[in-house]
C-alpha positions as CSV (number, residue, x, y, z in Angstrom):
1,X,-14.4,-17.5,-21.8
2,X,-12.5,-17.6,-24.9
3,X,-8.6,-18.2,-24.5
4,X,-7.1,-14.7,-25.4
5,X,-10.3,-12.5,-25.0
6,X,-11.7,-10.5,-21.9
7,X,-15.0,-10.9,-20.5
8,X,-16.8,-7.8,-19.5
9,X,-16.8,-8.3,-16.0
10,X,-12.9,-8.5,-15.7
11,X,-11.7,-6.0,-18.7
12,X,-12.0,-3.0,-16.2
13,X,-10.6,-4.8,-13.1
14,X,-7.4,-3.2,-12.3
15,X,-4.2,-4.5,-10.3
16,X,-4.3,-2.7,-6.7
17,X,-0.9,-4.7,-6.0
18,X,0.9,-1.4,-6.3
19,X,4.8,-1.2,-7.2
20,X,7.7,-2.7,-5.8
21,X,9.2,0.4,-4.9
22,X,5.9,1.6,-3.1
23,X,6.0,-1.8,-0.7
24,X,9.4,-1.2,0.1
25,X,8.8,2.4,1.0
26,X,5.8,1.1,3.5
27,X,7.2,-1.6,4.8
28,X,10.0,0.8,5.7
29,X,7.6,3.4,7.4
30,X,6.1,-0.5,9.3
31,X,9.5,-1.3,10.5
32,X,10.0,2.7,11.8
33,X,6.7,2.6,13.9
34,X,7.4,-1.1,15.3
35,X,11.0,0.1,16.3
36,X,9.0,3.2,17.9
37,X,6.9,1.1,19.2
38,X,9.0,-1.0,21.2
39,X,11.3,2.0,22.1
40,X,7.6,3.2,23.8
41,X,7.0,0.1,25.8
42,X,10.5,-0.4,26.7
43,X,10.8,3.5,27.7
44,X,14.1,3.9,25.8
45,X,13.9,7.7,23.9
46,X,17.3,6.8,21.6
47,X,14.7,3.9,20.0
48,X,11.8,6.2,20.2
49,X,14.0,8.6,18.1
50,X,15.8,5.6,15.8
51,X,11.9,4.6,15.0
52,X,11.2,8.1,14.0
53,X,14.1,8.6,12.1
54,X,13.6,5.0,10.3
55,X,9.7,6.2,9.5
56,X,10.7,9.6,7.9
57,X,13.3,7.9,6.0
58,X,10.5,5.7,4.5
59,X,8.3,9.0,4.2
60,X,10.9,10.4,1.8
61,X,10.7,7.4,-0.1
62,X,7.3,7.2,-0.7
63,X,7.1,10.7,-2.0
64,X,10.3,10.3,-4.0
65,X,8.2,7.0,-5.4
66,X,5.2,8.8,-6.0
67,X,2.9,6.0,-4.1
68,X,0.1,7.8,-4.7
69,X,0.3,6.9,-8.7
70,X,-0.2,3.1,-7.6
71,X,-4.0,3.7,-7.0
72,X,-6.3,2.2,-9.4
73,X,-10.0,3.5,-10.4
74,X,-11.6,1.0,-11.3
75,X,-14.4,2.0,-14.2
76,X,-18.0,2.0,-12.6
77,X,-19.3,-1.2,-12.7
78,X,-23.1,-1.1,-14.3
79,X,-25.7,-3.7,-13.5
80,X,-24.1,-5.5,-10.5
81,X,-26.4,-7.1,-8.1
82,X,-25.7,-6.8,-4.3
83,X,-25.1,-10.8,-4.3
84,X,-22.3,-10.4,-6.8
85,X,-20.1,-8.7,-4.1
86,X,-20.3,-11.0,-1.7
C-alpha cells in the first residue's frame, strides 16, 4: 500500500474504541455492580445500596455522554470470503 493512500479493504473500517468520556461512564457503572456485588456476598444492604447508588451515578453519565453516538456502522463489506474473517 502506498504511504498516504487507503486501500479498499480498510477505508470503511471504523474505530469501535469509543470516547473517553463513554469508558469512564462504564467503568463507573463496573465499579457500582462489583461494590454490589460484594455487598451481596458479604450480606451487607448499606454496600448493596452504595453499589446501586455508584451504578446510577454512572447511568447519568452515560446518558449525559450520549454513549450511544460512540457506535460505528461500518459500510457493508462486498465480496468477502468466509476465510477472510477468520
Amino acid at each position: 500500500m502506498v504511504e498516504g493512500k487507503k486501500s479498499e479493504h480498510t477505508e470503511n473500517l471504523g474505530s469501535h474504541g469509543g470516547r473517553a468520556s463513554s469508558w469512564l461512564a462504564v467503568t463507573v457503572m463496573i465499579v457500582g455492580t462489583i461494590v454490589s456485588g460484594f455487598g451481596l456476598t458479604a450480606a451487607n444492604w448499606m454496600l448493596i445500596w452504595v453499589g446501586i447508588g455508584v451504578f446510577i451515578v454512572g447511568a447519568i453519565l452515560a446518558l449525559v455522554f450520549d454513549i450511544v453516538t460512540d457506535v460505528v456502522i461500518d459500510a457493508p463489506r462486498v465480496g468477502m470470503r468466509a476465510e477472510d474473517h477468520r
